[in-house]
N, C-alpha and C positions, 0 to 999 in steps of 0.2 A: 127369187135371186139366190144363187149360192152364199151360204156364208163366209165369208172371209177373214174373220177373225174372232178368238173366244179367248176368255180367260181361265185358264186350269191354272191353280195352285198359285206358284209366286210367277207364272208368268203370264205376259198378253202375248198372244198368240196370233203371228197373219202371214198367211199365205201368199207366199212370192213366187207369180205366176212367171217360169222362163221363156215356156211356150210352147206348140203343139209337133209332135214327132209322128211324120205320116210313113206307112210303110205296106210291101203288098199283104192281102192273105197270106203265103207260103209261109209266112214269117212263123205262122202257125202252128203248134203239135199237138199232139194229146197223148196223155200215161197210158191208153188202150189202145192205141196203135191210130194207119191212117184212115179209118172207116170211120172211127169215132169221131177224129176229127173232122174228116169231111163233112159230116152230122151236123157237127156241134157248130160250124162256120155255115153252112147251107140253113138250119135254124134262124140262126142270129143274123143275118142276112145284109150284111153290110158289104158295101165292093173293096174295103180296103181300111187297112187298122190305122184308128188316127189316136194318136197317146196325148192328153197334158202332162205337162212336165213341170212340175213345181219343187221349189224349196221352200224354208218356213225360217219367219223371223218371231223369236222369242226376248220379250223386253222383260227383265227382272230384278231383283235386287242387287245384283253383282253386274249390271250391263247388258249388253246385247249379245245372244248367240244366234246365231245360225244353223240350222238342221241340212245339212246339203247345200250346194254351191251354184248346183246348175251350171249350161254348156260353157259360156263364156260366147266369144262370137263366131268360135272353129267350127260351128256346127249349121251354118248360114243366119239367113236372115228369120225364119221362121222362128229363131230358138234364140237364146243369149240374153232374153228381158231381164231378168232376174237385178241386176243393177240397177234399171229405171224403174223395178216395182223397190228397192229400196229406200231409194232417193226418194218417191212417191209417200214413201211411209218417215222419210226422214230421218234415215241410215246412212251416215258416210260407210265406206270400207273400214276409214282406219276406227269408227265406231266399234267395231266388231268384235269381239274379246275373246271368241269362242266358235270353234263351227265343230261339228260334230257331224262323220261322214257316216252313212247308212253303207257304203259300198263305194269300190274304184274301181267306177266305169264312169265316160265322160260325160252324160248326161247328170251327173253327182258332183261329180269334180273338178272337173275342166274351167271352171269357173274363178278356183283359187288360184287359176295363170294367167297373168297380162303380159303374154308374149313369155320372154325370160326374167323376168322379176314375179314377185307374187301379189297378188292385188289385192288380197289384206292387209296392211304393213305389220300388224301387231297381235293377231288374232291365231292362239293355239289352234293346232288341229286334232281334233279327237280322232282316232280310226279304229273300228273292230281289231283287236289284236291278229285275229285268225287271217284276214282278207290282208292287211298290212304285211303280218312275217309271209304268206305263201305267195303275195303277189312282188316282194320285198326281196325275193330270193330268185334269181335268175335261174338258179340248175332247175327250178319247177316250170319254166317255160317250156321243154319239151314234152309238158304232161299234160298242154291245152292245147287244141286245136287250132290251128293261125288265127282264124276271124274270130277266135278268144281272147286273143292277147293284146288289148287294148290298155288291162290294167297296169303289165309290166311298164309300158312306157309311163301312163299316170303317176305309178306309184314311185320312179325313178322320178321324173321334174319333181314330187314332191316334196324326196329327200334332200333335193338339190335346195329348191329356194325356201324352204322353211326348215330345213336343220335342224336346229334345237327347241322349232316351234311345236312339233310332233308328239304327241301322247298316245301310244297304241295301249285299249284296254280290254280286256275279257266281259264274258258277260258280268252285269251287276252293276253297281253306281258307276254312273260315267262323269253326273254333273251332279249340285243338290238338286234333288228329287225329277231325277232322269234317270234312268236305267237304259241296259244296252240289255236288247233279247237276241239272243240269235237265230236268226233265221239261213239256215245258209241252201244254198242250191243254187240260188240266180248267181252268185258268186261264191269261191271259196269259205269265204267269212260275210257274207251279207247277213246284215243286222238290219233290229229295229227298235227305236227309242220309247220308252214307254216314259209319258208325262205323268207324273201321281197328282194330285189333289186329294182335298177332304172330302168334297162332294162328288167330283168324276173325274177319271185317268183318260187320257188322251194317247192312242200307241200308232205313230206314225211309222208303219213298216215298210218304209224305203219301197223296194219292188215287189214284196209279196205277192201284190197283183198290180199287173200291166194295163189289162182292160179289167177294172174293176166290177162290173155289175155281171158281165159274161163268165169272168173265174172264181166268182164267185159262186153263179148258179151252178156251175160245172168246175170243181177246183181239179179236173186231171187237164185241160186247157195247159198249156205252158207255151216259150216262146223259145226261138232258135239262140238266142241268145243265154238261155241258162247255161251254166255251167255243169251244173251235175240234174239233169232235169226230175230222175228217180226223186234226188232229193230238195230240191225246189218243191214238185207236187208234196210230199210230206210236210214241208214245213208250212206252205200254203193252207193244207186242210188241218195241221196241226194249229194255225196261229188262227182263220179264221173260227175253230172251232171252240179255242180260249177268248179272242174276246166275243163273242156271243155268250159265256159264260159268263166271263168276270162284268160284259155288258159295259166294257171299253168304250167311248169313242174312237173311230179311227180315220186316218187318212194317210197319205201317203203319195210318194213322188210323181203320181199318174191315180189321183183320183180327186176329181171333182169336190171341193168343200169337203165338211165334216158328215159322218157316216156311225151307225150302228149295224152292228151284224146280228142275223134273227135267224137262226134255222128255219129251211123253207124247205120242204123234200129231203130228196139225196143233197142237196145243197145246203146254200144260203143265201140272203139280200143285204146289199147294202142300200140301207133305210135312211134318208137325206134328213137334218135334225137341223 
């Protein structure tokens, strides 16, 4: 059985499943054009990409935060759990004291809206400074492709119903002993949280990888939805190639329980722990 929850550091750690995002192959690219991809998909031999979509709930000395929001219910019935794995774990909303967003797109976000009110009533919102100001600034809409521009409207309700609930930050301390790494490419500013502990850091990189055990073995894999996909693959092979170093735990918003990455070839694996 997957794990679902660990404790790194001051916090307990459990994974709040919102739900599985299906979509076709085409969805698919690769950084070496489409030969490589069609390889790398004819290999891995599956008829069609199915994502889990998770957030994370962290119980700590100052309260509850949240790592990501998850769809909310705009995204059907497949997706929007994220509320009754709360409840499950014995989270209200207005519990909530903290959510810290990896990126605004609405499988991340979308969550923090019930309709036109916000469905935390009291809970800061953290957001990578970079993904905040560039998706925060309407004259940068004409610099992303239409089916890109999902986050301008997020990041507008945002400013709307939480106001002066909003802390945009750069990389470096976001919360005690959280860090924001930047990861960008899947979005202008997409991040990811690195948990520290004594004995082992936990770095939850939001979308680093989509289909985790495939972009992994193959990190030039990307998906139609990055934004800068050049550099999405770089930060992908850069961040898997650190924690395999620093020998991280990791997970993230589409991957399965908790993981180690192990150089394997021109790749890597992620190792179920």
């Amino acid at each position: 059985m997957v794990q679902q929850s660990r404790r790194i550091g001051a916090y307990e750690l459990s994974i709040l499943h919102d739900g599985v995002f299906e979509a076709p192959l085409d969805v698919l690219i690769h950084a070496d054009g489409e030969a490589a991809r069609d390889e790398a998909v004819a290999h891995w031999g599956k008829p069609k990409v199915s994502i889990v979509v998770n957030c994370f709930a962290l119980k700590g000395p100052d309260g509850i935060t949240l790592i990501d929001a998850g769809t909310g219910p705009s995204w059907g019935e497949a997706m929007g759990h994220a509320p009754a794995a709360m409840a499950a774990a014995g989270i209200a909303p207005e519990d909530v004291a903290h959510i810290l967003i990896t990126h605004l797109h609405g499988d991340h976000a979308l969550g923090l809206f019930d309709g036109d009110k916000p469905f935390f009533p009291s809970a800061e919102i953290i957001v990578p400074e970079a993904d905040f100001g560039f998706y925060g600034d309407e004259a940068n809409r004409v610099r992303v492709p239409e089916n890109k521009r999902g986050a301008f409207a997020i990041t507008a309700t945002l400013k709307k119903l939480y106001a002066d609930r909003i802390r945009s930050v750069p990389a470096g301390a976001a919360r005690p002993g959280i860090s924001l790494i930047s990861l960008p490419g899947h979005t202008h500013g997409h991040s990811g949280y690195l948990i520290e502990g004594a004995d082992e850091s936990l770095l939850l990189w939001g979308d680093a990888l989509h289909l985790s055990d495939l972009q992994a073995s193959d990190p030039g894999i990307g998906f139609v939805y990055d934004f800068d996909a050049a550099t999405a693959f770089a930060s992908r092979r850069g961040i898997l190639e650190r924690a395999a170093h620093e020998n991280w735990l990791v997970s993230g918003g589409h991957v399965e329980g908790f993981r180690r990455v192990v150089k394997k070839g021109a790749g890597y694996e992620l190792v179920a722990v």
